[in-house]
N, C-alpha and C positions, 0 to 999 in steps of 0.2 A: 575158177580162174579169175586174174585180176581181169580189170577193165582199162582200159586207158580212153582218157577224154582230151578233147583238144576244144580252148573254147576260146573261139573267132579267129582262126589262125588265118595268117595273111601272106605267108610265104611258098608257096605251093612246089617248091624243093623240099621242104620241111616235110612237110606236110609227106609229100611223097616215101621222102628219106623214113619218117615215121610207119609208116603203112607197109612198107618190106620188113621193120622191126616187130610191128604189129603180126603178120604174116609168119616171120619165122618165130616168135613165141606164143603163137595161138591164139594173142590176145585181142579181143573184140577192140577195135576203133571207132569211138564215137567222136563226132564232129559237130558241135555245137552253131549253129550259122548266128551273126552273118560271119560268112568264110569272105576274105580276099580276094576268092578266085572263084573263076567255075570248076565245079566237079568235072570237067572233060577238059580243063587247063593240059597243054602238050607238058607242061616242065612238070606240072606234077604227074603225069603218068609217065613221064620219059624216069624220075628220081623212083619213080617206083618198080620202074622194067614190067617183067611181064609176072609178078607176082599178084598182083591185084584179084584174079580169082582165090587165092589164099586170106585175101582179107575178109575180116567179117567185119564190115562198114556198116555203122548206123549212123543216119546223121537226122540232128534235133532241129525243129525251130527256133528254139529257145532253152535258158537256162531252167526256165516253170517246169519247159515239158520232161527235160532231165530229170527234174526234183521228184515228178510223180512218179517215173521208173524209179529212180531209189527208195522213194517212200516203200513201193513196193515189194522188193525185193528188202528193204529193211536192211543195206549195206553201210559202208563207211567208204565216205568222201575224204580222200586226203589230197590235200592240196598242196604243187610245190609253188614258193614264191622266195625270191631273193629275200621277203623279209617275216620271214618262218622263225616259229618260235624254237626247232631245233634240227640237228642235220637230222638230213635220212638216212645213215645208215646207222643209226642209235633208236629207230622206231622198231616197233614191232608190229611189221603187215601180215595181213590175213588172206586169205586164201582168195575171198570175195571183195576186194577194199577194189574201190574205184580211183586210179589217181588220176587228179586234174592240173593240166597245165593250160596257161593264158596265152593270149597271143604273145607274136616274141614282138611288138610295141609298147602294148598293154600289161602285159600280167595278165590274172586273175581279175577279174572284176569282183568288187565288193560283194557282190550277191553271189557270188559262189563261192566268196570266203566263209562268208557267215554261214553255210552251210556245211564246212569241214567237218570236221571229227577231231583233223589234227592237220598242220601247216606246218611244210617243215620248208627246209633248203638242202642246195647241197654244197658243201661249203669248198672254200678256195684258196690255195693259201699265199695270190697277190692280189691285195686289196684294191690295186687300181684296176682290175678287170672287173665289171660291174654282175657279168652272167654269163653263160656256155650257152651256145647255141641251141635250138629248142630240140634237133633232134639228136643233140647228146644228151642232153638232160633225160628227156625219154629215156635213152636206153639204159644212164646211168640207171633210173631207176626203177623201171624194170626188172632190171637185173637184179639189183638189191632183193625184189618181191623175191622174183625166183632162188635166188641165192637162200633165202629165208623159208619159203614155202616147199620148194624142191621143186627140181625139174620136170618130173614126171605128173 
């Protein structure tokens, strides 16, 4: 199963919004600190309802400590950023790809670009909107995985 990473996320509706998405496609939620918010934030457990025993939450000190679970496991980091070398739904995700999204101020941080595999976006087609909110982007691509890998 994919992974989904969230690193330094600052909006604790998002964040929430994400982790019921997380919940209904099985998919492990990792949370790279520092977070914006406390883990016991009301808006993010109120965006989350009462699905939270459904999540499988890990959450990192750091971008290093992530690096050494991937080392391990020997997967592939994709990375989405507005300024990705091509759309995602023209990739080809794998069963075990980890995808990474940045804060929705930030992006990605350089050090977890340079450890991709592959940087994509997901593209728009009015160019004065600069990005989709972070927990649509999630699902959009999410979805893609599974759409790709199959639901089961």
């Amino acid at each position: 199963m994919p992974h989904l990473v969230l690193v330094n996320p600052q909006i604790p509706p998002n964040t929430g919004n994400i982790a019921r998405t997380c919940a209904a496609t099985k998919t492990d939620l990792h949370l790279v600190k520092p977070l914006g918010f406390e883990i016991t934030d009301r808006y993010l457990k109120r965006a989350g309802l009462d699905y939270w025993p459904y999540v499988k939450l890990h959450i990192h000190e750091s971008i290093a400590d992530l690096l050494e679970i991937q080392r391990q496991q020997n997967s592939r980091w994709i990375g989405f950023t507005v300024r990705g070398a091509g759309p995602f739904q023209d990739f080809s995700f794998k069963e075990d790809d980890w995808l990474l999204f940045g804060s929705e101020t930030e992006g990605l941080p350089a050090i977890a670009l340079d450890h991709c595999a592959a940087k994509l976006y997901i593209p728009m087609r009015e160019p004065g909107v600069r990005s989709l909110n972070l927990s649509v982007s999630v699902a959009a691509g999410l979805c893609e995985v599974y759409r790709q890998i199959g639901w089961d």
